[in-house]
N, C-alpha and C positions, 0 to 999 in steps of 0.2 A: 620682247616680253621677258620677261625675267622670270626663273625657277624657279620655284619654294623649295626650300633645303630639302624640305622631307620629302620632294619628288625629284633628287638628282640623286640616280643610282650609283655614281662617279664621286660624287662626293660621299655617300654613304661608306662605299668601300675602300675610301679612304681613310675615314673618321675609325672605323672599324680594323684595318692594318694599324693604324697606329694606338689603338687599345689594343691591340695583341703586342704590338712593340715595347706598351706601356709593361701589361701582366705578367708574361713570360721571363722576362728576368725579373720581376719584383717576390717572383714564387721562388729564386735560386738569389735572394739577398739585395738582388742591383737594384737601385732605381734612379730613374735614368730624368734629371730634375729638369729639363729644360725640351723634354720632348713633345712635339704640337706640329701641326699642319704651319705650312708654307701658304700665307693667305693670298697670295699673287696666284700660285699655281692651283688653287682650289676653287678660284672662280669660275662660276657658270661657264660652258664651253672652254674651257681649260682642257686639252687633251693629256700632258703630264702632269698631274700632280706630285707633289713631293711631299715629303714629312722630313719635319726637321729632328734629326738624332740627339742635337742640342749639344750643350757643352757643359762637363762635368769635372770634379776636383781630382787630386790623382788617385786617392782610394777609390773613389767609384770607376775609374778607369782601368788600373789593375785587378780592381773585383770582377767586371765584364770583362775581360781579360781571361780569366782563370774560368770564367764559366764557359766562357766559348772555347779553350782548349779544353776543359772537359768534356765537353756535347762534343769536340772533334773527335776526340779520342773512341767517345763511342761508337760513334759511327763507323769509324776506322776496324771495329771488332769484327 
């Protein structure tokens, strides 16, 4: 029997980590163009899903860079 998207609680919190992956740095400038679900691993009874981080130019990589040594630094306070 197959799952309807909208009653697989796995894929939900999937699709949902990676809209936080998306938001989060789009609010500190980044954004990150090629970020999306792993369709292999988001199939029904798939126990690892993945998300894919994607692949970006090197401004957008130095920019995620600089944001993620800032947020370390805080944390560090």
């Amino acid at each position: 029997m197959i799952t309807p998207q909208s009653q697989n609680p796995l894929r939900d919190l999937v699709r949902t980590a990676r809209d936080e992956l998306d938001a989060t740095p789009r609010t500190n400038g980044v954004v990150l163009p090629s970020l999306g679900l792993a369709p292999v691993t988001t199939a029904a009874g798939c126990a690892y899903p993945l998300i894919n981080l994607g692949r970006c130019d090197l401004e957008t990589a130095a920019l995620l860079a600089e944001v993620l040594n800032r947020a370390a630094e805080r944390l560090r306070r």
